[in-house]
C-alpha positions, 0 to 999 in steps of 0.5 A: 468477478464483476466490475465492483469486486474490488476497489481503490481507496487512496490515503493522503495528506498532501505529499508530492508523490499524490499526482504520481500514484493517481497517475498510475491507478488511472493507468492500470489495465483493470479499472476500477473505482478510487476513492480518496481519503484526504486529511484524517488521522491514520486510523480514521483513514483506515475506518474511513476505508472500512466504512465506504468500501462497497466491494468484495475486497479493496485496496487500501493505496498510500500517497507514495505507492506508485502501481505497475499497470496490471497490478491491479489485475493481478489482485484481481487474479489472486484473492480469488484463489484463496479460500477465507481470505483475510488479506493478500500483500505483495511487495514494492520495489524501493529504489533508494535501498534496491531491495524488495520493501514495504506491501500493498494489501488487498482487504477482504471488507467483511474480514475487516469489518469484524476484526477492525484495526487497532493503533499501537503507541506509534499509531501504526496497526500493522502488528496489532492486526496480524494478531488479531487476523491470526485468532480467526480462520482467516489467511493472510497471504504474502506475496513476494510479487514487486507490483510497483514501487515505494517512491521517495519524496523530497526531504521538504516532504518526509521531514512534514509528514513525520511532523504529522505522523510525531504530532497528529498520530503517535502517543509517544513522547517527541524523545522517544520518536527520534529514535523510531525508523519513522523519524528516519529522513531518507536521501532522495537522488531521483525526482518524481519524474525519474521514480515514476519512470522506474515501474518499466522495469518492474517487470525485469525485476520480477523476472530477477526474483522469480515472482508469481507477478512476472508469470503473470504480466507474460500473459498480458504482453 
Protein backbone atom coordinates (compact mmCIF):
# COMPACT_ATOMS: atom_id res chain seq x y z
CA UNK A 1 0.00 0.00 0.00
CA UNK A 2 1.32 3.52 -0.47
CA UNK A 3 1.22 6.17 1.79
CA UNK A 4 -2.37 7.53 0.44
CA UNK A 5 -4.39 4.44 0.69
CA UNK A 6 -6.07 5.58 3.55
CA UNK A 7 -7.07 8.67 5.25
CA UNK A 8 -8.44 10.19 8.51
CA UNK A 9 -11.38 12.62 8.39
CA UNK A 10 -12.30 13.77 11.47
CA UNK A 11 -16.05 15.11 12.41
CA UNK A 12 -16.58 17.98 14.99
CA UNK A 13 -18.77 20.38 16.51
CA UNK A 14 -16.54 21.35 19.44
CA UNK A 15 -16.93 18.85 21.93
CA UNK A 16 -14.05 18.61 24.55
CA UNK A 17 -12.68 15.07 23.72
CA UNK A 18 -11.66 17.00 20.06
CA UNK A 19 -7.74 17.91 21.63
CA UNK A 20 -7.97 13.98 22.88
CA UNK A 21 -8.84 12.37 19.47
CA UNK A 22 -6.35 14.62 17.32
CA UNK A 23 -4.06 13.47 19.95
CA UNK A 24 -4.20 10.13 19.49
CA UNK A 25 -4.46 10.21 15.49
CA UNK A 26 -1.09 12.17 15.44
CA UNK A 27 0.23 9.18 18.05
CA UNK A 28 -0.56 6.30 15.58
CA UNK A 29 2.08 4.08 14.46
CA UNK A 30 1.03 4.57 10.66
CA UNK A 31 0.46 8.20 9.74
CA UNK A 32 -1.67 9.46 7.90
CA UNK A 33 -3.38 12.49 6.45
CA UNK A 34 -6.27 13.93 8.59
CA UNK A 35 -8.74 16.22 7.70
CA UNK A 36 -11.16 18.09 9.80
CA UNK A 37 -14.82 18.67 9.05
CA UNK A 38 -16.06 21.37 11.65
CA UNK A 39 -19.66 22.62 12.14
CA UNK A 40 -21.84 21.02 9.29
CA UNK A 41 -24.67 19.25 9.76
CA UNK A 42 -24.27 15.36 10.13
CA UNK A 43 -25.06 14.23 6.64
CA UNK A 44 -23.06 17.11 5.05
CA UNK A 45 -20.28 16.00 7.44
CA UNK A 46 -20.57 12.60 5.78
CA UNK A 47 -20.78 13.80 2.10
CA UNK A 48 -18.28 16.18 2.99
CA UNK A 49 -16.10 12.84 3.81
CA UNK A 50 -17.06 11.37 0.34
CA UNK A 51 -16.62 14.19 -1.45
CA UNK A 52 -12.57 14.90 -0.18
CA UNK A 53 -11.33 11.53 0.26
CA UNK A 54 -8.58 11.00 -2.24
CA UNK A 55 -7.83 7.76 -0.95
CA UNK A 56 -8.59 4.02 -1.50
CA UNK A 57 -10.41 4.01 1.61
CA UNK A 58 -10.61 6.31 4.78
CA UNK A 59 -11.71 6.72 7.99
CA UNK A 60 -14.46 8.50 9.04
CA UNK A 61 -13.25 9.44 13.34
CA UNK A 62 -15.90 11.19 15.71
CA UNK A 63 -14.93 14.01 18.15
CA UNK A 64 -15.22 11.22 21.07
CA UNK A 65 -13.06 8.50 19.55
CA UNK A 66 -9.90 8.11 21.33
CA UNK A 67 -7.30 5.69 18.71
CA UNK A 68 -4.97 3.13 20.18
CA UNK A 69 -1.52 3.77 18.54
CA UNK A 70 -1.60 1.05 15.87
CA UNK A 71 -4.92 1.13 15.38
CA UNK A 72 -4.68 2.70 12.39
CA UNK A 73 -2.04 0.09 10.98
CA UNK A 74 -4.44 -2.62 11.82
CA UNK A 75 -6.90 -0.96 9.18
CA UNK A 76 -4.33 -0.88 6.95
CA UNK A 77 -3.79 -4.74 7.32
CA UNK A 78 -7.12 -5.54 7.36
CA UNK A 79 -9.18 -4.13 4.18
CA UNK A 80 -6.76 -5.41 2.39
CA UNK A 81 -7.90 -8.80 3.07
CA UNK A 82 -11.16 -8.49 2.04
CA UNK A 83 -12.39 -8.75 -1.44
CA UNK A 84 -15.15 -6.24 -2.52
CA UNK A 85 -15.14 -4.36 0.49
CA UNK A 86 -17.66 -1.96 1.40
CA UNK A 87 -16.64 -1.33 4.59
CA UNK A 88 -14.68 -2.82 7.71
CA UNK A 89 -15.89 -1.81 11.46
CA UNK A 90 -14.08 -2.84 14.58
CA UNK A 91 -15.46 -1.98 18.17
CA UNK A 92 -14.37 0.57 20.85
CA UNK A 93 -13.87 0.00 24.68
CA UNK A 94 -16.75 2.32 26.85
CA UNK A 95 -15.31 2.64 30.09
CA UNK A 96 -18.46 4.22 31.54
CA UNK A 97 -20.66 0.82 30.81
CA UNK A 98 -17.42 -1.71 30.60
CA UNK A 99 -18.49 -3.51 27.62
CA UNK A 100 -17.29 -3.52 23.96
CA UNK A 101 -19.41 -0.39 22.03
CA UNK A 102 -19.93 1.55 19.47
CA UNK A 103 -17.45 0.85 15.86
CA UNK A 104 -14.96 2.70 13.62
CA UNK A 105 -15.50 2.31 9.84
CA UNK A 106 -13.07 1.98 7.61
CA UNK A 107 -14.98 3.32 4.03
CA UNK A 108 -14.17 2.05 0.73
CA UNK A 109 -14.87 5.84 -1.21
CA UNK A 110 -15.60 4.55 -4.45
CA UNK A 111 -18.24 2.08 -2.56
CA UNK A 112 -19.35 4.90 -0.80
CA UNK A 113 -19.45 7.18 -3.70
CA UNK A 114 -22.40 4.88 -5.31
CA UNK A 115 -24.29 3.99 -2.34
CA UNK A 116 -24.13 7.33 -0.60
CA UNK A 117 -26.07 7.81 3.02
CA UNK A 118 -29.29 8.55 3.59
CA UNK A 119 -30.50 9.96 7.20
CA UNK A 120 -33.43 8.44 9.04
CA UNK A 121 -36.13 10.66 10.83
CA UNK A 122 -33.37 10.84 14.01
CA UNK A 123 -30.92 11.95 11.33
CA UNK A 124 -28.78 9.28 11.85
CA UNK A 125 -27.68 6.82 8.46
CA UNK A 126 -26.51 3.78 9.84
CA UNK A 127 -29.57 1.36 9.15
CA UNK A 128 -30.23 3.17 6.18
CA UNK A 129 -26.79 2.21 4.79
CA UNK A 130 -26.36 -1.24 5.92
CA UNK A 131 -29.63 -1.92 3.58
CA UNK A 132 -28.59 -0.25 0.76
CA UNK A 133 -24.70 -2.02 1.07
CA UNK A 134 -26.48 -5.37 1.41
CA UNK A 135 -28.24 -5.16 -2.22
CA UNK A 136 -24.60 -4.83 -3.61
CA UNK A 137 -21.96 -7.32 -3.85
CA UNK A 138 -20.10 -5.47 -1.55
CA UNK A 139 -19.25 -6.66 2.28
CA UNK A 140 -19.43 -5.24 5.35
CA UNK A 141 -17.30 -6.78 7.78
CA UNK A 142 -17.54 -6.38 11.87
CA UNK A 143 -14.53 -6.93 13.61
CA UNK A 144 -14.95 -7.76 17.25
CA UNK A 145 -11.13 -6.09 17.58
CA UNK A 146 -11.39 -2.89 20.77
CA UNK A 147 -9.02 -0.38 18.44
CA UNK A 148 -9.58 2.35 21.31
CA UNK A 149 -12.12 3.89 23.26
CA UNK A 150 -15.51 5.69 23.13
CA UNK A 151 -14.85 8.57 25.59
CA UNK A 152 -17.54 10.32 27.82
CA UNK A 153 -17.40 14.13 27.88
CA UNK A 154 -18.60 16.18 30.75
CA UNK A 155 -22.62 16.33 30.88
CA UNK A 156 -22.00 20.55 30.14
CA UNK A 157 -20.99 18.54 26.89
CA UNK A 158 -23.59 15.86 25.77
CA UNK A 159 -26.49 17.98 27.21
CA UNK A 160 -25.00 20.66 24.01
CA UNK A 161 -24.61 18.10 21.57
CA UNK A 162 -27.89 16.44 22.00
CA UNK A 163 -29.41 20.17 21.70
CA UNK A 164 -27.39 20.22 18.18
CA UNK A 165 -28.27 16.93 17.13
CA UNK A 166 -32.66 17.52 18.61
CA UNK A 167 -32.45 21.05 16.77
CA UNK A 168 -29.89 20.91 13.91
CA UNK A 169 -30.24 17.36 12.64
CA UNK A 170 -33.38 15.08 13.42
CA UNK A 171 -37.02 15.53 12.07
CA UNK A 172 -38.65 14.54 14.89
CA UNK A 173 -40.53 16.34 17.18
CA UNK A 174 -38.77 17.63 20.57
CA UNK A 175 -41.67 15.09 22.39
CA UNK A 176 -40.68 12.34 20.46
CA UNK A 177 -36.75 12.76 21.14
CA UNK A 178 -36.98 12.41 24.97
CA UNK A 179 -37.63 9.27 24.46
CA UNK A 180 -34.74 8.10 21.81
CA UNK A 181 -31.18 6.75 23.57
CA UNK A 182 -29.85 10.23 21.90
CA UNK A 183 -31.26 12.06 24.57
CA UNK A 184 -29.61 9.87 27.12
CA UNK A 185 -27.26 11.97 29.61
CA UNK A 186 -24.32 9.59 30.37
CA UNK A 187 -22.51 10.12 34.41
CA UNK A 188 -18.96 10.83 33.55
CA UNK A 189 -16.35 9.57 36.76
CA UNK A 190 -13.25 10.16 35.02
CA UNK A 191 -11.81 13.16 33.37
CA UNK A 192 -10.20 13.30 29.83
CA UNK A 193 -6.92 12.99 31.13
CA UNK A 194 -8.04 9.92 33.05
CA UNK A 195 -10.13 8.30 29.75
CA UNK A 196 -7.08 8.97 27.51
CA UNK A 197 -5.00 7.16 29.56
CA UNK A 198 -7.32 4.02 29.41
CA UNK A 199 -6.02 3.12 25.83
CA UNK A 200 -2.81 1.29 27.84
CA UNK A 201 -5.08 -1.11 28.44
CA UNK A 202 -6.58 -1.80 25.38
CA UNK A 203 -4.23 -4.28 24.70
CA UNK A 204 -4.98 -6.48 28.03
CA UNK A 205 -8.73 -6.00 27.03
CA UNK A 206 -8.07 -7.35 23.51
CA UNK A 207 -6.06 -10.25 24.77
CA UNK A 208 -9.38 -10.84 27.31
CA UNK A 209 -11.84 -11.12 24.24
CA UNK A 210 -9.62 -12.95 21.83
CA UNK A 211 -9.69 -10.44 19.25
CA UNK A 212 -7.68 -10.24 15.74
CA UNK A 213 -6.33 -6.84 17.27
CA UNK A 214 -4.53 -8.44 19.99
CA UNK A 215 -2.65 -11.08 17.27
CA UNK A 216 -2.04 -7.99 15.93
CA UNK A 217 -0.53 -5.42 18.37
CA UNK A 218 1.91 -8.68 19.58
CA UNK A 219 3.57 -8.22 16.26
CA UNK A 220 4.54 -4.64 17.07
CA UNK A 221 5.87 -5.14 20.60
Amino acid sequence: MTHTDLEIFVITNGRKTFPYVIKSLEAQSEKRKITVVGDMLWIDALNECVKLSKSDFYLRVDDDMFLHPHAVAYYLQQVRKVKKLGVYECKFWEDWSNKPAGSLKAYCTKVIKRVGFRPSKLGKVDKNFTHDLGATKFQRVKDKSMIGLHACASIKDQKRYRSLWRDKNSKISKEEFVTTFDNIIHKCTKTLKEQYAILQKIPRLNKQYKTGYHKFIRTKT
